[in-house]
Structure formats: structure tokens, C-alpha cells
N, C-alpha and C positions, 0 to 999 in steps of 0.2 A: 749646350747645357749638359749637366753631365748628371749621369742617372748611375747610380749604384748598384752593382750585381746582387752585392750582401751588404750588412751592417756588423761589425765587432765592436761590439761597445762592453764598456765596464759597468759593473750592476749597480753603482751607486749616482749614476750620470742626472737620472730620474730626478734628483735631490734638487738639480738644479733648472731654474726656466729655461735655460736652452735647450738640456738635455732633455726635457718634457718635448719642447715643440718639434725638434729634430728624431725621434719616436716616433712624433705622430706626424709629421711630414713623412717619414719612409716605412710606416706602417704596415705598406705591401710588401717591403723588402725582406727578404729571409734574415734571420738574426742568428748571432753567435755572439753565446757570453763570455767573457772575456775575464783576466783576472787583472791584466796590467797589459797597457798598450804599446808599452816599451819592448813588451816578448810574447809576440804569439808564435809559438811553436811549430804552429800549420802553414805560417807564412815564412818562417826563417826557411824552413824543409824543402821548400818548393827550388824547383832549379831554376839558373839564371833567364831560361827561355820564359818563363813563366812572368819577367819585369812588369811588361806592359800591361797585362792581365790582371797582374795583382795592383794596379793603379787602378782598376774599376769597381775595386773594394773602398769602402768607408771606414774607418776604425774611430770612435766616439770613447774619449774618456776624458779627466781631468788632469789638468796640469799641477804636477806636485813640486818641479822646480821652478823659481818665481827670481834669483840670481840676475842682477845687472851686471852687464860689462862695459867696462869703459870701453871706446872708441872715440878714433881722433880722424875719422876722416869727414861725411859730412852728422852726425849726432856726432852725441857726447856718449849716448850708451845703447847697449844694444840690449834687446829689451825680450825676455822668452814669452811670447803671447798666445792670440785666441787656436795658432793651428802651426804646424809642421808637415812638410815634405807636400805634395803637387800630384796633382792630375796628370800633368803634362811629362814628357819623356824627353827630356831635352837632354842631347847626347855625352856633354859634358857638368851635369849638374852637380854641383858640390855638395849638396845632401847626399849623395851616392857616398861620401867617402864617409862620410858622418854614419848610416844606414844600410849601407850596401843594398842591396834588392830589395830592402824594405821602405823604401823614401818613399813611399806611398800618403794620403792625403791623412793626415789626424785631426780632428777637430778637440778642442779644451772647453768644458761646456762652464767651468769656473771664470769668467770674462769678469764678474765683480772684483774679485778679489783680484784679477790682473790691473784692470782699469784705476783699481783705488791704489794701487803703490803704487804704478806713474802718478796720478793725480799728487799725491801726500808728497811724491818725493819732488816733481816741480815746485809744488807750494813752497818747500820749505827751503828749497836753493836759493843762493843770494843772486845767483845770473838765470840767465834764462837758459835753461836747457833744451836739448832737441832730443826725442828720442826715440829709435829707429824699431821700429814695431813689424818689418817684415824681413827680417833675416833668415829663417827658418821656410818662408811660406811664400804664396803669393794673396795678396789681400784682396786683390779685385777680383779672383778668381774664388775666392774663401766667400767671401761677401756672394756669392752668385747661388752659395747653396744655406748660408746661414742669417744673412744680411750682418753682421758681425760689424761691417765698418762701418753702418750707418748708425748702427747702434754705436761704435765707441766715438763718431764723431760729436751726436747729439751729448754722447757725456761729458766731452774732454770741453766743449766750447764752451763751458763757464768758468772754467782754472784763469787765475789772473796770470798764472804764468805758463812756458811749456810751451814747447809745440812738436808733433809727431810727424815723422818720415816714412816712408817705404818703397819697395821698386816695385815691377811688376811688368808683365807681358800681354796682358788683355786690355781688351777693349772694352769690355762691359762696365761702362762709367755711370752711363745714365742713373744708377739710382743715385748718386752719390750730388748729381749736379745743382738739385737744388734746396742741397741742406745748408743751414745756419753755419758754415763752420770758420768765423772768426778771422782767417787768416792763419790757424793754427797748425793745416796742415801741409804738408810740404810731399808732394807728389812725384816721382822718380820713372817715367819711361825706359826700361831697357829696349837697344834698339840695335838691329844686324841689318846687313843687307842683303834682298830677298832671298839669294842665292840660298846664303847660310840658315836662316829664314825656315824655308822649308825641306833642307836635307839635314839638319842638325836639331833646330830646334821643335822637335814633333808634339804638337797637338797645343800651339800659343796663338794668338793672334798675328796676323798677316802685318806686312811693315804699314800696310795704306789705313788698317783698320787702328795702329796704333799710333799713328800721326791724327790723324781723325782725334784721336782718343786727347791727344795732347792739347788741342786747336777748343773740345769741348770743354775740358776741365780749365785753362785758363782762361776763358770766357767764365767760367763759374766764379772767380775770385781764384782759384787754386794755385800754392807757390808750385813751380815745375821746373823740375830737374830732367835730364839724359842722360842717361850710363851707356855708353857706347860700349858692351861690355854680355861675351868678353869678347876680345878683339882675336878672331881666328887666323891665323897665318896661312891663309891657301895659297895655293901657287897664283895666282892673278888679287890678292890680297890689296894692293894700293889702289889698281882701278877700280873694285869692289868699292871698297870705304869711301874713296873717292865720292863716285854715285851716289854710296849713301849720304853724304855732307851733302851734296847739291841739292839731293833731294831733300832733307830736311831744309835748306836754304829756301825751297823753291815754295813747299808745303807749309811749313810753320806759319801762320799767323803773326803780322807785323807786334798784336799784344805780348807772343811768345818769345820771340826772339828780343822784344826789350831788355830781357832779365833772366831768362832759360840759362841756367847753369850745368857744365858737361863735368862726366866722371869717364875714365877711361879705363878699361881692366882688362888688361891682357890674361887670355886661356891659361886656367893651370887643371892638368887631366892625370889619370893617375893607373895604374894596371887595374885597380878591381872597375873601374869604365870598359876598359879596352873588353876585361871577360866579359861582363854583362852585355856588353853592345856586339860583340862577336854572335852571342849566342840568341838574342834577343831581336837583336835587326842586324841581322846577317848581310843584308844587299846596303846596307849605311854605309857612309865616307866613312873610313878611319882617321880618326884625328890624333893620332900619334904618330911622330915623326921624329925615328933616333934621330937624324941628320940637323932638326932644328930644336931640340929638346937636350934639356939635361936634367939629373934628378933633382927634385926637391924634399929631401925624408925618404922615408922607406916605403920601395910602391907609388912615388908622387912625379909628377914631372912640370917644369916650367920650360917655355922658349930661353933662350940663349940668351947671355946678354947684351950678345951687337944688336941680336934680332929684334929684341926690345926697342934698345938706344934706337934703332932704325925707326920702330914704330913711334915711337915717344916723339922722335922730327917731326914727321909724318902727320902725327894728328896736331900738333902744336904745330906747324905751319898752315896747314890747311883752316884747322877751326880759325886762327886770327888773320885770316883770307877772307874766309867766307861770315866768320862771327864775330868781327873782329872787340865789340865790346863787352862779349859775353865770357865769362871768369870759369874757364878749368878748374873745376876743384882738386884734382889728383892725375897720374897718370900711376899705376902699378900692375 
């Protein structure tokens, strides 16, 4: 559970019922007021050794950009919602490039006014849309300190049309298992195997607690997806993933594996990771590699693209091995 050192909130947060009951949830916590949570000054200053540290900060404001993006892989748009940036330290995260040292957890305590432009703009679509509500964050992990998703599920399951996506790392489902929610939402397991697990991805849930995770929520009614993602190239990399397919083969529930659809996303990492992870967790794997890496933009890096083509085989013969009726949405 995660407990907060301080709170930085903006002084009009108050205005709104979240922002009331998140006050007085962390009422013991020392406070700093804030002018915009997009730039605190006291957090930009801090040096990179300081990352992890500054992830046991809270920062509470409103969200003033409300911007849909199209997207075409599994929604239609991607969607700026109730929170940005993670608890968790996960070595490659791409909020990092977005934030640098500042990917720290934000809360949006305006969730009416988010919830009602998805709501108005499903209504009024002539197809059913999807739209992905955890780009930015993780929601089962959001939801642990705000209840946020329980909340936007009981709002969104009476839209005639519409339905919501996100991914996520945790396991902390149970509140979520036995709410009303229509068939509306569409659930996303990110999944590594143990190794990567717990030298990269620091402070997520364990692979066992979020198979668990997967086995409870489709037993709830919940659609469920797997992001195999993103796919690390270690040197023993095939027999790794390997493992992980069997074991999802072995673990999943016969309901899950009916319909469980895979996403596949190869690593992309970038120089301000490399400083921040040098200085920050110094005895961490390095996850850059001139020899299997080329640039992508300036400062950016992507594996190679045999290395890919390689992987792309790889997971596409294996899942129609072991999955064989279940539908790949992507490999990138």
C-alpha cells in the first residue's frame, strides 16, 4: 500500500469531491501548496539520485488538458484521465521521456468533467468506440489510493454505447470484482517473465500475483487482454519468454484462454533512462545495448530490426503453439 512522505496539491483541488476526501484521507501528511503541477520547482532541482524518493511524493491537482487522440491499435482514442506518472520505478518506463525524474504519481481530482466527455462523445458516435483511459498511469494502482475506477466504472455502465480499456501491473483487483460493469470494460495484463520481473520492473506486482489477477477479473465477467510488453532482449531472452508462454498456458484459466487477446511491444529506452538509472539504481541491469540498438529521434533508442523480425517469429509461432485460437492484436 503506498503511503505518502508529503502532499503537493493545488489550492483549488478543495472545489472538488475528490479533492475534499483526498485532504482528509492524508490529513497527517505534511502539505505543500502548489501553483501548477506541471512545474514544481523543488522537484525539477532535485538530482537524478533523488528518482525513487521523489515517487513517495503525492502531487493533487486538476487536469486542464481534456484532448483526445486517435489511436489504432486496440481503442480508438487515447484518452488524458483521472492520474499521470506511477509509484513504481520500472527501469524502462516511457513516462520518463515524457517527465524525466518527474514521472512521479499525480492525481486529477476534476474526474466529472473527464467521465462526461467520454460519456457525450460515445453517445454520440455512430460505432461503438473503445477508449483507452490508462495511457498515462496505472489504474489498478490509482484506484488503491483514490478508488477512481470503481468510481468511473459505476458511471460509465449506463452509456448505451462505449467501452473503456487500460493495462496495468498490479494485482489489486478485488475491489473492482464485484461491481455492475456491463461488459464495458476491457482489462489489459502487462506481463514479463520473473527474471525481468524483479530486476527491471521495481515496485509492480509479482508474475504469480498477476496471473492470479487475470484468472479473478475474468471470472468477474471482465474482457482481458495480455501485453507481453515490453519484450526485453536479454542474452537468454527466447528461453525467458518461452517460460513465460508455458506458464501463462499452464496458469490461465480455461474461461481466460477462450478469448484472452495478446499485444506484443518490443523495448524502446532512451539516454535520459540510461542517467536517471545509472545514478538512481546504480547496481541495476543496464538495459542499453549499442550492439542491439539503434536510434530512434534524438536521445531515443529501438532494438534493430532483424532483432525484432527475430522476435516477431518468436512470439508468433510460439503463442499459435501454445494459443493457438487466441488473436494477436499487434506485434511493434
Amino acid at each position: 500500500m503506498f503511503k505518502a512522505q508529503a502532499i503537493y496539491f493545488e489550492k483549488n483541488i478543495e472545489n472538488y469531491e475528490l479533492g475534499k476526501q483526498l485532504m482528509e484521507k492524508y490529513k497527517d501528511v505534511p502539505k505543500i501548496e502548489i501553483e501548477n503541477h506541471n512545474n514544481i520547482e523543488e522537484m525539477r532541482n532535485k538530482q537524478n539520485k533523488e528518482f525513487a524518493n521523489m515517487k513517495r511524493n503525492l502531487i493533487i491537482g486538476i487536469r486542464k488538458t481534456h484532448k483526445f487522440v486517435e489511436n489504432h491499435k486496440t481503442s480508438d482514442f487515447l484518452v488524458p484521465y483521472t492520474s499521470s506518472g506511477c509509484t513504481a520505478s520500472c527501469l524502462y518506463c516511457y513516462l520518463v521521456c515524457n517527465y524525466n525524474k518527474c514521472a512521479y504519481l499525480r492525481l486529477f481530482v476534476n474526474r466529472e468533467q473527464m467521465v462526461d466527455k467520454i460519456i457525450k462523445t460515445a453517445e454520440k458516435a455512430d460505432e461503438n468506440l473503445n477508449f483507452e483511459i490508462g495511457s498515462n498511469s496505472d489504474l489498478i494502482l490509482e484506484n488503491s489510493i483514490t478508488n477512481n475506477l470503481v468510481w468511473t466504472i459505476d458511471n460509465f455502465k449506463n452509456t448505451s454505447k462505449g467501452t473503456l480499456t487500460f493495462p496495468t501491473k498490479f494485482n489489486m483487483v478485488d475491489d473492482i470484482l464485484n461491481l455492475d460493469h456491463r461488459g464495458k470494460i476491457i482489462i489489459r495484463m502487462s506481463v514479463n517473465p520473473e527474471f525481468i520481473i524483479n530486476r527491471v520492473e521495481f515496485g509492480t506486482s509479482r508474475l504469480e500475483g498477476r496471473i492470479e489477477a487475470i484468472n479473478k477479473l475474468k471470472d468477474a465477467g471482465y474482457k482481458i487482454g495480455i501485453l507481453i510488453a515490453p519484450v526485453i532482449f536479454v542474452d537468454n531472452w527466447q528461453e525467458l519468454y518461452l517460460e513465460l508462454i508455458q506458464r501463462l498456458y499452464s496458469e490461465l484459466s480455461k474461461q481466460v484462454k477462450k478469448d484472452v487477446f495478446f499485444e506484443i511491444i518490443f523495448m524502446t529506452y532512451s539516454y535520459v533512462h540510461t542517467k536517471i538509472n545509472e545514478e538512481a539504481f546504480p547496481n541495476a541491469i543496464n538495459l542499453y545495448s549499442k550492439d542491439l540498438m539503434r536510434g530512434r529521434g534524438r536521445g531515443k533508442y529501438m532494438y534493430k530490426d532483424n532483432l525484432r523480425e527475430e522476435g516477431r517469429k518468436f512470439f508468433i509461432e510460439q503463442l499459435h503453439k501454445y494459443f493457438p485460437n487466441n488473436k494477436i492484436e499487434y506485434i511493434v
